[in-house]
ZAZA-899027 format. One record per residue (C-alpha): x, y, z; residue number from 0; residue in one letter. Coordinates in nm, 4 decimals. Each point is the difference from the previous one (the first is absolute). Example, Ala and Ser with C-alpha at 12.3 -4.5 7.8 and 13.67 -1.06 7.14 Angstrom:
REM ZAZA-899027
1.2300 | -0.4500 | 0.7800 | 0 | A
0.1370 | 0.3440 | -0.0660 | 1 | S
REM end
This chain:
REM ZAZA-899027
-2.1622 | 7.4927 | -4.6881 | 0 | X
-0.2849 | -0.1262 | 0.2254 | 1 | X
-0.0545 | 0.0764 | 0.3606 | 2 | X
0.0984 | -0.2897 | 0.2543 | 3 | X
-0.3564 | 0.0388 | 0.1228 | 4 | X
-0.0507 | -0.1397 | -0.3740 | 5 | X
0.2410 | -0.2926 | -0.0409 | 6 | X
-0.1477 | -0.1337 | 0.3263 | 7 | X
-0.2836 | -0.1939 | -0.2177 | 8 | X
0.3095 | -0.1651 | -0.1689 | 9 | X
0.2404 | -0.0504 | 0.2847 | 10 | X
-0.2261 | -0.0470 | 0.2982 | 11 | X
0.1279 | -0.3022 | 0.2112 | 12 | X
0.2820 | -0.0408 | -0.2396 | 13 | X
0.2231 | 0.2526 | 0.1475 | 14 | X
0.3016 | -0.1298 | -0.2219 | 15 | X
-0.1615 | -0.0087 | -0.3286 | 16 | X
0.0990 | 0.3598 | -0.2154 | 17 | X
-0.2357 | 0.1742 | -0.2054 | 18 | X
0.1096 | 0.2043 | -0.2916 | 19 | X
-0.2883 | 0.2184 | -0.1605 | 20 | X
-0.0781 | 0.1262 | -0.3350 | 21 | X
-0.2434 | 0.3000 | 0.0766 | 22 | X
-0.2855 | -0.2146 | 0.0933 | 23 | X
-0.1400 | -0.0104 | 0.3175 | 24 | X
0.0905 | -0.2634 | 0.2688 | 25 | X
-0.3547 | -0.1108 | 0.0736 | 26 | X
-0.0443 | -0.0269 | -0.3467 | 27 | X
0.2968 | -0.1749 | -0.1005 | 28 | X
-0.0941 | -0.2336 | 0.3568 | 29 | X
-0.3729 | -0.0362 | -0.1469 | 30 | X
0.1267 | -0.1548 | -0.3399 | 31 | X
0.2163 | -0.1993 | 0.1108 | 32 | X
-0.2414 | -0.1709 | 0.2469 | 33 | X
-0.2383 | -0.0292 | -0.2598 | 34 | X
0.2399 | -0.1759 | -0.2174 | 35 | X
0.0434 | -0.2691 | 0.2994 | 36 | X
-0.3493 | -0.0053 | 0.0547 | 37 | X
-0.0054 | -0.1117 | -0.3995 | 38 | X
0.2639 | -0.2466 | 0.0904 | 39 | X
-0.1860 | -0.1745 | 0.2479 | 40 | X
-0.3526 | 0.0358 | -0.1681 | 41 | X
0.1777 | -0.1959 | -0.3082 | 42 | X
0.1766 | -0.2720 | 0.2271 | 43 | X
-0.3114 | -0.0884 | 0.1297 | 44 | X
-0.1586 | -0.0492 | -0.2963 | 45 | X
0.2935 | -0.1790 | -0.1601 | 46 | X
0.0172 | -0.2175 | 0.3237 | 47 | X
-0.3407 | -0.1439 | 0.0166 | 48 | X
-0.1671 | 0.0123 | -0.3521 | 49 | X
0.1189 | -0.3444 | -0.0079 | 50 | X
-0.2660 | -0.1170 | 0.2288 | 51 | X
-0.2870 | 0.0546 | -0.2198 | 52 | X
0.1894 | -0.1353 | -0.3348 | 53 | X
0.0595 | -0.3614 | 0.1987 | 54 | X
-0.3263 | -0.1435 | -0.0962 | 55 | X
0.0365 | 0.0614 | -0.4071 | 56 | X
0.3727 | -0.0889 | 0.0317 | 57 | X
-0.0788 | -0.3235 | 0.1838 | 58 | X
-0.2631 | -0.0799 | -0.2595 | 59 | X
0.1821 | 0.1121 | -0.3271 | 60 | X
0.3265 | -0.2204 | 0.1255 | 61 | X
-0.1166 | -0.2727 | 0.1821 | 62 | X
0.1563 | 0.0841 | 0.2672 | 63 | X
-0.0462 | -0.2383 | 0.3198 | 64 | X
-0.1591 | 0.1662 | 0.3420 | 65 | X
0.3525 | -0.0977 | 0.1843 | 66 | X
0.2031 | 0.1813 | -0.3718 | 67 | X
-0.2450 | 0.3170 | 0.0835 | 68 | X
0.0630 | 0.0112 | 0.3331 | 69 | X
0.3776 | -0.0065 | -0.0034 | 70 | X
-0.0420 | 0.2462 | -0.2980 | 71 | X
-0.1542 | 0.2508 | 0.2545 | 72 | X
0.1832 | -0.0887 | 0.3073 | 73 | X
0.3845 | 0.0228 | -0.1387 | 74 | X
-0.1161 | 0.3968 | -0.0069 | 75 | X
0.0586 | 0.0181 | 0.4022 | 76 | X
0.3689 | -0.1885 | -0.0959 | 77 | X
0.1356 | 0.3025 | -0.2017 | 78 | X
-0.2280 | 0.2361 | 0.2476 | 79 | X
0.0915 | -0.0674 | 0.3172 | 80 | X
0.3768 | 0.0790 | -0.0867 | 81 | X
-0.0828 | 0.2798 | -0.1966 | 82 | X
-0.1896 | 0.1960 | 0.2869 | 83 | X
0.3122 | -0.0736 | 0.2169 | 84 | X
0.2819 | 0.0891 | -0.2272 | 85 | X
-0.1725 | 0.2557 | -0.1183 | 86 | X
-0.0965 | 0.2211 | 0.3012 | 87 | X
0.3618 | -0.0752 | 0.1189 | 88 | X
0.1489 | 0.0974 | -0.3285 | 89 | X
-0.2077 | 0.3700 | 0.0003 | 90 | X
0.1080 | 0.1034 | 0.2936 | 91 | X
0.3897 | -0.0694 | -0.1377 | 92 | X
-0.0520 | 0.0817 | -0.3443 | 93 | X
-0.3228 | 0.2386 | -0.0344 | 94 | X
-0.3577 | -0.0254 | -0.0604 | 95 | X
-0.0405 | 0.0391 | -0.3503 | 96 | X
0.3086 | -0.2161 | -0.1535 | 97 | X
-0.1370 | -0.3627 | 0.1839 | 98 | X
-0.3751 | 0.1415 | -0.0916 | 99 | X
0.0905 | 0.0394 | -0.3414 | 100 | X
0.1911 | -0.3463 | -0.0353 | 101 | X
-0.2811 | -0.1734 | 0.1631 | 102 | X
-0.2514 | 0.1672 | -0.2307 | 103 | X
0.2108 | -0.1347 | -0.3004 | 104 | X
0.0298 | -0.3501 | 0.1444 | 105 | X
-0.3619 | -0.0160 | 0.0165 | 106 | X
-0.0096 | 0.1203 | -0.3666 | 107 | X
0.2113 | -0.2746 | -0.1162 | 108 | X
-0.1592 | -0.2674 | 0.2071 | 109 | X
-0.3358 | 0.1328 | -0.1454 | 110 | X
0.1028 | 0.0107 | -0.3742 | 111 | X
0.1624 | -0.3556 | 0.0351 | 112 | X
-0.3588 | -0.1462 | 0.0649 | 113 | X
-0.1382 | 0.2121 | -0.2659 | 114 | X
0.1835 | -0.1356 | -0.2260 | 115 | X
-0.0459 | -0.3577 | 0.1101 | 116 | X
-0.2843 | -0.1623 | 0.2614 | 117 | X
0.2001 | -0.3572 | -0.0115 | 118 | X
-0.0032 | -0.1098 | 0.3973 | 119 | X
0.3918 | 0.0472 | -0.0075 | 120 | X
-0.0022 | 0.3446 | -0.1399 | 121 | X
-0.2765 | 0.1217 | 0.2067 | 122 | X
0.1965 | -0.1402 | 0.3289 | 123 | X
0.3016 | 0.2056 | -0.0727 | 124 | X
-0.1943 | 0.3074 | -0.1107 | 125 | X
-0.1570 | 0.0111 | 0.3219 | 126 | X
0.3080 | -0.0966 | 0.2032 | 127 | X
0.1405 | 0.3204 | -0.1763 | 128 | X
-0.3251 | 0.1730 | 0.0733 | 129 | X
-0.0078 | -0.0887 | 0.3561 | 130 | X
0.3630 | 0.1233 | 0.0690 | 131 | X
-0.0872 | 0.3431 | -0.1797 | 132 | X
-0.2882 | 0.0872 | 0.1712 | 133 | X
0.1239 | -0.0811 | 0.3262 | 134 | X
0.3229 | 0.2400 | -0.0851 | 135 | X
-0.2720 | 0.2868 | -0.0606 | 136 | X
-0.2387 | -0.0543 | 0.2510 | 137 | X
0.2837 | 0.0733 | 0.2621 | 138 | X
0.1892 | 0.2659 | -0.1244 | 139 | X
-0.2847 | 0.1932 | -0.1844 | 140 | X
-0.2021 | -0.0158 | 0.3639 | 141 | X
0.3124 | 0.1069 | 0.1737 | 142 | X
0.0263 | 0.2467 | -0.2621 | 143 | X
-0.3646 | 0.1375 | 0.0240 | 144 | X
0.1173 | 0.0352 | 0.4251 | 145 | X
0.2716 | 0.2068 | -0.0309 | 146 | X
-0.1880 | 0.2325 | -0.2327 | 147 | X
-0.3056 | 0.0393 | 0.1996 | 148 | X
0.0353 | -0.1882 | 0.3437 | 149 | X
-0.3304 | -0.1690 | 0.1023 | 150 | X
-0.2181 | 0.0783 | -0.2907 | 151 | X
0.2675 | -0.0837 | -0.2190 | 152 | X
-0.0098 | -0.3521 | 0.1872 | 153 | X
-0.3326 | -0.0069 | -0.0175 | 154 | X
-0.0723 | 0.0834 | -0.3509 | 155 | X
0.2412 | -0.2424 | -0.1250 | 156 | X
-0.1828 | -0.2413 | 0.1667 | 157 | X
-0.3088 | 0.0796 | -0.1698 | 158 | X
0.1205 | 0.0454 | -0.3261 | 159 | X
0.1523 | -0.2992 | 0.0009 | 160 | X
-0.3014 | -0.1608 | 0.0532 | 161 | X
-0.1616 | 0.1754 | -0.2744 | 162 | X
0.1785 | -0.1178 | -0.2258 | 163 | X
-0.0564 | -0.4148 | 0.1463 | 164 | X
-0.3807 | 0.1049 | -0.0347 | 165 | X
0.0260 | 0.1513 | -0.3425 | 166 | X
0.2523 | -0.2047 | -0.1531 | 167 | X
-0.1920 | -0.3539 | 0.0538 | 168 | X
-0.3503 | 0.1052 | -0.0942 | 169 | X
0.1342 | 0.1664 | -0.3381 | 170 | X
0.1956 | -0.3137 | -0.0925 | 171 | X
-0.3488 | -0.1781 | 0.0548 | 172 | X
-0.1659 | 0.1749 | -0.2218 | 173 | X
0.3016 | -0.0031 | -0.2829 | 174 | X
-0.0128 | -0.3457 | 0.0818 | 175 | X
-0.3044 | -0.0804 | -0.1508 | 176 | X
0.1522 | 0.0371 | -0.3761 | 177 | X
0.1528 | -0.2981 | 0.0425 | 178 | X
0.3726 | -0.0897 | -0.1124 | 179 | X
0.0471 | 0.4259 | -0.1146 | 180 | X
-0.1600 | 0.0851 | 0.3025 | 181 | X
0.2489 | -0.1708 | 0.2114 | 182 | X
0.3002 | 0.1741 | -0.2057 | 183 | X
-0.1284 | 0.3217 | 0.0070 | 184 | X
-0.0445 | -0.0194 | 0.4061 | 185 | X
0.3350 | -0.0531 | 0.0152 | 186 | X
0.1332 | 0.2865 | -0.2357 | 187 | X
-0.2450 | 0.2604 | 0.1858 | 188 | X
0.1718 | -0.1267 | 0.3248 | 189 | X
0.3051 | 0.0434 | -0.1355 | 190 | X
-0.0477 | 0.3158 | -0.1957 | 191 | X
-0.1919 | 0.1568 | 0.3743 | 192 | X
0.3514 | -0.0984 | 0.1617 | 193 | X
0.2373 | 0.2082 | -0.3281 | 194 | X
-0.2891 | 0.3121 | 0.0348 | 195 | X
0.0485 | -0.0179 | 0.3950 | 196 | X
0.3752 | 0.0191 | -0.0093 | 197 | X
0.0228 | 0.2632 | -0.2728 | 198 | X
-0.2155 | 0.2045 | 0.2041 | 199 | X
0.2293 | -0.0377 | 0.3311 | 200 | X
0.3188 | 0.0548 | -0.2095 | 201 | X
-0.1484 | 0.3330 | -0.1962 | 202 | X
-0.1265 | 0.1149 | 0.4104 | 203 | X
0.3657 | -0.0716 | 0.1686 | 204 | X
0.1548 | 0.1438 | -0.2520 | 205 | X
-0.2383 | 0.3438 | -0.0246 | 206 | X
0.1029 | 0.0430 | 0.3712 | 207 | X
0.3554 | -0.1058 | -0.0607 | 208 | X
0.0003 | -0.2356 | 0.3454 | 209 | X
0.2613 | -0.1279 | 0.0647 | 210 | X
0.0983 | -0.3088 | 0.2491 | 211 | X
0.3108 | -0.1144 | 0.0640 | 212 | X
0.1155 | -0.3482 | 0.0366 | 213 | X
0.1105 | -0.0123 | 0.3699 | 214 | X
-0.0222 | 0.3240 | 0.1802 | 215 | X
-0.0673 | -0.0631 | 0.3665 | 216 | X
0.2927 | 0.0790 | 0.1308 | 217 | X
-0.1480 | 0.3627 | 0.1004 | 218 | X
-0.3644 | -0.1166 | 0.0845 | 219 | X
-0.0822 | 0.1573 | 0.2998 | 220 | X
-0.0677 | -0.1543 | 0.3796 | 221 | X
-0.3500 | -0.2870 | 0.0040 | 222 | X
-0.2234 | 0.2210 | 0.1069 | 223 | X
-0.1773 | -0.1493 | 0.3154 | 224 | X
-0.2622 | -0.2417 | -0.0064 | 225 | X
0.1572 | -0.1126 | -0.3797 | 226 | X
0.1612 | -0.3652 | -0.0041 | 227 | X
-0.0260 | -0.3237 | -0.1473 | 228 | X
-0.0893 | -0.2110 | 0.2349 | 229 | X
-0.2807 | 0.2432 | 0.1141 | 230 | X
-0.1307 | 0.0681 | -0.3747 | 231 | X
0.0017 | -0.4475 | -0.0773 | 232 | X
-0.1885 | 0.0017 | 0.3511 | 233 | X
-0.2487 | 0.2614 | -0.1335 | 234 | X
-0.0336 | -0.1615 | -0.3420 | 235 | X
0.0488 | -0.3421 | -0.0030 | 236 | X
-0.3393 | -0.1353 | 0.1746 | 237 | X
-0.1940 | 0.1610 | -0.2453 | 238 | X
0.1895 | -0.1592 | -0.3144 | 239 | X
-0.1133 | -0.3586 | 0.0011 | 240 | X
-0.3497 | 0.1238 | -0.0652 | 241 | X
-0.0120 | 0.2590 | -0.2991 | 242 | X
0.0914 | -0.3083 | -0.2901 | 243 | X
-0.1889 | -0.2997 | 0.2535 | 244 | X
-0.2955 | 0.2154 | -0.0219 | 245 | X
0.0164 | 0.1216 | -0.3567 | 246 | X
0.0893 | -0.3848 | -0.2043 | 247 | X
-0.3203 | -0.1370 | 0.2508 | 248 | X
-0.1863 | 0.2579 | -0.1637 | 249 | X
0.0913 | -0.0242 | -0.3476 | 250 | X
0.1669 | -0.3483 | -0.0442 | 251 | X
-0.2516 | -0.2239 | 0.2285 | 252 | X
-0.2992 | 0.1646 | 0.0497 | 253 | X
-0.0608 | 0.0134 | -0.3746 | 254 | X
0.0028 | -0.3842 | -0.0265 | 255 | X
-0.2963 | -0.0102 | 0.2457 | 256 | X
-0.2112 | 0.2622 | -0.1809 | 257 | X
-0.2223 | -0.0806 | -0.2796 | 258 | X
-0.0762 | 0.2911 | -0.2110 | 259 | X
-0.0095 | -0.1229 | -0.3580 | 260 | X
0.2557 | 0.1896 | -0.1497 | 261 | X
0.3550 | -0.1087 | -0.2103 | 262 | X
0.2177 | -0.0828 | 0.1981 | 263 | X
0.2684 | 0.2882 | -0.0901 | 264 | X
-0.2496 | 0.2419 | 0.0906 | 265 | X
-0.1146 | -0.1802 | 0.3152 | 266 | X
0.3894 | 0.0168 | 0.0971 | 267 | X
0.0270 | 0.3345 | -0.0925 | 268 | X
-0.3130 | 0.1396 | 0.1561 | 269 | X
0.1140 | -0.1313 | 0.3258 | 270 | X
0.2902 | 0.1007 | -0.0092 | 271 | X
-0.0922 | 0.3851 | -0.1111 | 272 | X
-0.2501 | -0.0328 | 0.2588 | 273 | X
0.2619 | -0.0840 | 0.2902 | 274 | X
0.2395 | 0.1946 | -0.0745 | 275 | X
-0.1689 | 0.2741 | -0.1051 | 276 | X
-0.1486 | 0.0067 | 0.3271 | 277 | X
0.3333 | 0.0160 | 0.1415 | 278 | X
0.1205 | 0.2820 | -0.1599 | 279 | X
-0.3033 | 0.2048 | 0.0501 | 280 | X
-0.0304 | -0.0314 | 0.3863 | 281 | X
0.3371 | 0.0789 | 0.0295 | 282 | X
-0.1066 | 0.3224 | -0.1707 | 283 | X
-0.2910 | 0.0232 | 0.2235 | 284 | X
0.2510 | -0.0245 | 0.3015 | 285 | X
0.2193 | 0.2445 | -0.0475 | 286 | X
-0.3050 | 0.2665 | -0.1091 | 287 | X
-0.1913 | -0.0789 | 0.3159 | 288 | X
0.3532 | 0.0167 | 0.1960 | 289 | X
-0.0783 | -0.2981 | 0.1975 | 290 | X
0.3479 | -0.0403 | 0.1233 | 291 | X
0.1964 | -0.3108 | 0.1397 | 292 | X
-0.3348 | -0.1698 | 0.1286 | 293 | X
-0.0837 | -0.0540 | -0.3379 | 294 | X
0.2426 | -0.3178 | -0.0021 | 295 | X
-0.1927 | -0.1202 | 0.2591 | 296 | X
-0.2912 | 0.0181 | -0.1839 | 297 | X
0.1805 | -0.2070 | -0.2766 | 298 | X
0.0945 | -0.2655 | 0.1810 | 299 | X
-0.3435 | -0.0392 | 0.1742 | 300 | X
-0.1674 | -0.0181 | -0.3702 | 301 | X
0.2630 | -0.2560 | -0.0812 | 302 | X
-0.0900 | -0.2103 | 0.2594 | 303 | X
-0.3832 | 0.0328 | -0.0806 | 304 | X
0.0899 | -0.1042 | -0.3471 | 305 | X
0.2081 | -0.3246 | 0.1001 | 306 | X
-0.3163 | -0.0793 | 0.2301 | 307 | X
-0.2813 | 0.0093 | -0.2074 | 308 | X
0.2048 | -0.1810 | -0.2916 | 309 | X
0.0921 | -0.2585 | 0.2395 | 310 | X
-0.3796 | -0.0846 | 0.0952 | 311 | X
-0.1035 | 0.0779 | -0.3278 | 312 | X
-0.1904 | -0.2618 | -0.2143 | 313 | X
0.1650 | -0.1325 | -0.2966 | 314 | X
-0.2121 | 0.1818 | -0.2605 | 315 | X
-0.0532 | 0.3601 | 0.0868 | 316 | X
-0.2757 | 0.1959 | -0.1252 | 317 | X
0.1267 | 0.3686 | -0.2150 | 318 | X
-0.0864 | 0.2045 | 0.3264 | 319 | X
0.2144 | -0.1772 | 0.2303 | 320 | X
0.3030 | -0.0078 | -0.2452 | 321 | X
-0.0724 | 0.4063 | -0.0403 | 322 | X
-0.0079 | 0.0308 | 0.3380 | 323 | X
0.3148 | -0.1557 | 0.0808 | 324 | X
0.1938 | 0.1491 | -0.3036 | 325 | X
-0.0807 | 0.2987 | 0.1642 | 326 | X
0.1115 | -0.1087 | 0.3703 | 327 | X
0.3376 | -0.1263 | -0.1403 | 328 | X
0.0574 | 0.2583 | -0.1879 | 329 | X
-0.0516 | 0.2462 | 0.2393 | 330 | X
0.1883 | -0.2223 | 0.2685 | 331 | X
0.2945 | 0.0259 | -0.3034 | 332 | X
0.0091 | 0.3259 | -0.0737 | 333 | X
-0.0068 | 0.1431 | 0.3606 | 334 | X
0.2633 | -0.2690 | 0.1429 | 335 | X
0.2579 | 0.1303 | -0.3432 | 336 | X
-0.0489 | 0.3670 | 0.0678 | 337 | X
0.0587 | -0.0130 | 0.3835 | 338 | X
0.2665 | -0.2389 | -0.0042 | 339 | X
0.1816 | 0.2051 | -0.2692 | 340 | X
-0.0471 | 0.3059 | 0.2060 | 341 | X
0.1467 | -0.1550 | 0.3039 | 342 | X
0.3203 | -0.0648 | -0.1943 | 343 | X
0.0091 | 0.3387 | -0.1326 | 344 | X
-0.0432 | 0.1290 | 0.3523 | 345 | X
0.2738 | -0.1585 | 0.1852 | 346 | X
0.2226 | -0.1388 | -0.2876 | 347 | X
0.3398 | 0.1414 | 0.0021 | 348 | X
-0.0172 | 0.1670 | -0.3584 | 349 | X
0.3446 | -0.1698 | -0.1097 | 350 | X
-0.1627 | -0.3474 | 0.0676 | 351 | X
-0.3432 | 0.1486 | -0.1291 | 352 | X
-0.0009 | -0.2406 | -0.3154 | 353 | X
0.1321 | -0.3130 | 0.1390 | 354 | X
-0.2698 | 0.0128 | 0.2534 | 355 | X
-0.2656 | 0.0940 | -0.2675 | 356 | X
0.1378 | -0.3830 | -0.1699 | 357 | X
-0.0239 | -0.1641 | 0.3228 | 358 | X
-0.3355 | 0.1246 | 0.1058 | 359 | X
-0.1030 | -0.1254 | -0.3569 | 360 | X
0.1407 | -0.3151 | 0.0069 | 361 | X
-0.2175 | -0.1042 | 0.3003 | 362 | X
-0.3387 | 0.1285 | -0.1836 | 363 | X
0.0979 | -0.2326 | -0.3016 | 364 | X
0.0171 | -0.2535 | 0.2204 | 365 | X
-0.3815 | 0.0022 | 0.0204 | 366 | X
-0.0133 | -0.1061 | -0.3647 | 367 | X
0.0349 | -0.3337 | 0.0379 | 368 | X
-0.3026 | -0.0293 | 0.1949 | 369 | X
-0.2315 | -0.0637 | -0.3137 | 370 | X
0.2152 | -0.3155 | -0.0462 | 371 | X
0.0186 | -0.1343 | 0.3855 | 372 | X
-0.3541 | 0.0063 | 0.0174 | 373 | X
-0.0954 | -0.2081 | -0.2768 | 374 | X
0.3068 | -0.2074 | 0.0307 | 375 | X
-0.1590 | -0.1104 | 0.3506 | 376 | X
-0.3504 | -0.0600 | -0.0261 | 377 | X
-0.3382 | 0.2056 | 0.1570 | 378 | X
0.0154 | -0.0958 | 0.3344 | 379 | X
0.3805 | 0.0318 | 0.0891 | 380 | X
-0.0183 | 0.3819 | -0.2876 | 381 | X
-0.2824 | 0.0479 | 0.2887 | 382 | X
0.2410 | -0.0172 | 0.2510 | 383 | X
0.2680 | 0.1795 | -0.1540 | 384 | X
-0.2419 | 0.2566 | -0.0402 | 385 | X
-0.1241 | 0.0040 | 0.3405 | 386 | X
0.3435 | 0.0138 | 0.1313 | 387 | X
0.1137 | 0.3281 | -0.2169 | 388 | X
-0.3303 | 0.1331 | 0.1537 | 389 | X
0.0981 | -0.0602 | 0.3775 | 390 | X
0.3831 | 0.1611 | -0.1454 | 391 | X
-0.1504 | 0.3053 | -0.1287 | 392 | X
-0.1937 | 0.0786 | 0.2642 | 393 | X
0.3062 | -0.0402 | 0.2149 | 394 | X
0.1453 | 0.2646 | -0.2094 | 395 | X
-0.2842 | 0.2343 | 0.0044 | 396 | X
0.0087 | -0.0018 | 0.4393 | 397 | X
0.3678 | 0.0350 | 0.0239 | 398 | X
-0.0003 | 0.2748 | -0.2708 | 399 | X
-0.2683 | 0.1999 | 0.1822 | 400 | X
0.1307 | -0.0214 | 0.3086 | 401 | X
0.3395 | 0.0844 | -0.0581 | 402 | X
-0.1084 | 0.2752 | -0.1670 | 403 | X
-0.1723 | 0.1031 | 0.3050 | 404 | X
0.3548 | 0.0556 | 0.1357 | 405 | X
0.2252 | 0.0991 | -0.2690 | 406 | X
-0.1216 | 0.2043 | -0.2501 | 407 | X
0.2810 | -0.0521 | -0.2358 | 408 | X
-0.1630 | 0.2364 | -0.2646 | 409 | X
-0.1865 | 0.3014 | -0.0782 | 410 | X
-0.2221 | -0.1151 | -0.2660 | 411 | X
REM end
């Protein structure tokens, strides 16, 4: 047997969740297993956006119209948006790893149905089915990553994540340049990343035998003060609507005004390995440099820099002003994902942990459809949209900083 000093890796925050050991240490056993979530999320990321670089070959090898393509890529959010809620809801009843797991297969067989098939029917379904997965995983697998390690577990699922939207889209790029096979054999690796993922999580939970019940709250001790819904939504919430606005403007419709030469797979996925890469890494930098709840400030103010300079923009840009503001956005995306997901992990209730986790992603994907809004409306009025989300986020930024200057809700 372990020391209770050594199950508290494992158990931390989940006072109602028993640990049965097999001679290995608890911060091991708690180590593994995070790593195998951290695998999780680095291959629903990649299975989640790959897509977006293998759009321009599909559309050209099927005919497929602009209004086909875009309904191919926006019936995603459909099966996601429920996902992320069910899913965080359903983890906190049922456990972490049983929802991860079945939204890491649903993403597997969404995936393999448009390997097998890029027909504009198939392809919708498969990434209906896709959408719904990933949006099961994102929520309980971040929830998950919490409870192991608090804040950096929040935090590093957050980054991972976007590792694998950065890495996922730029490698399907460059696959996508065979052609036809190339397409295909984007698809399997996806889908063969998401099987080597889950193996590894299974192999990890079991190794240090953890074990979460179904419903087992009944015993869960007192809130601890300064821990409640309303108070963790109010913490998170502003920060939401601009992790996925600012990402998509960076990858979906700043590409479109950049002239660079290359294929267009590439172009996508270069842009989008640039972004979100970005992301990932600042988020890094953050918590490194300990720069603490401020640093959401900091994201929203870069968000609302991006939205500016876009809006006034000229139509083409030159390569240095697209770099610069893949950079801005990213950073303004990375900072506003890790803070808000913080927030929640600081003052959610850890029984409501997951569903909160799907709610605060359901308001970033909202920010996805603002690649379509802008050039459904036109320059001037996507200049005023723009403008607008500017004014917003720097609303957010003020109000942030100075309630922070009152209530210092967290530690890091």
């Amino acid at each position: 047997m372990i020391s209770s000093d050594a199950t508290a890796g494992l158990t931390r925050r989940t006072p109602s969740t028993p640990v049965s050991e097999s001679g290995r240490s608890g911060s091991d056993g708690s180590q593994a297993v995070f790593i195998g979530v951290l695998a999780l999320l680095l291959s629903t990321g990649w299975v989640a956006n790959h897509f977006v670089a293998l759009m321009p070959s599909i559309s050209n090898r099927q005919n497929l119209s602009a209004a086909t393509l875009d309904a191919i890529f926006g019936i995603y959010a459909l099966g996601l948006l429920p996902g992320l809620l069910i899913g965080g809801r359903a983890s906190d009843a049922l456990g972490r790893q049983s929802v991860a797991l079945a939204g890491s297969t649903t993403a597997v067989v969404g995936t393999v149905a448009m390997l097998l098939s890029q027909q504009a029917d198939v392809l919708l379904v498969g990434r209906l089915i896709v959408g719904l997965g990933v949006g099961l995983s994102i929520s309980s697998c971040t929830a998950w990553a919490s409870d192991l390690r608090g804040p950096a577990g929040a935090a590093t699922a957050g980054a991972v994540l976007l590792g694998g939207f950065a890495v996922g889209p730029f490698a399907a790029g460059a696959i996508a340049l065979a052609g036809g096979p190339g397409i295909r054999v984007s698809f399997g690796i996806a889908a063969a990343i998401v099987v080597v993922a889950m193996v590894i999580a299974v192999v990890a939970v079991q190794r240090a035998e953890v074990i979460v019940p179904a419903t087992a709250h009944d015993s869960e001790p007192s809130m601890p003060p300064g821990q409640g819904t309303a108070k963790a939504l109010s913490w998170a919430m502003p920060l939401a609507p601009w992790v996925f606005a600012s990402a998509t403007l960076g990858f979906i419709a700043i590409p479109s005004r950049v002239h660079i030469g290359l294929a267009a797979p590439v172009a996508a996925g270069a842009a989008t390995l640039i972004v979100n890469g970005v992301s990932a890494l600042i988020q890094v930098l953050a918590r490194v440099r300990d720069w603490g709840p401020q640093a959401g400030t900091a994201g929203a103010v870069l968000a609302a820099l991006g939205y500016a300079v876009t809006a006034v923009a000229p139509p083409t840009m030159s390569p240095a002003l697209g770099l610069l503001l893949f950079l801005v956005l990213g950073c303004a995306s990375g900072l506003c994902l890790r803070e808000g997901l913080i927030d929640l992990e600081a003052a959610a209730p850890q029984r409501l942990r997951g569903a909160l986790v799907g709610v605060f992603y359901v308001v970033t994907y909202i920010g996805f459809g603002l690649p379509l809004i802008l050039t459904t409306v036109g320059s001037t009025v996507s200049a005023m949209i723009l403008a607008g989300m500017a004014i917003l986020a720097s609303g957010t930024a003020v109000s942030r900083a100075v309630r922070l200057r009152r209530d210092s809700h967290r530690q890091n």
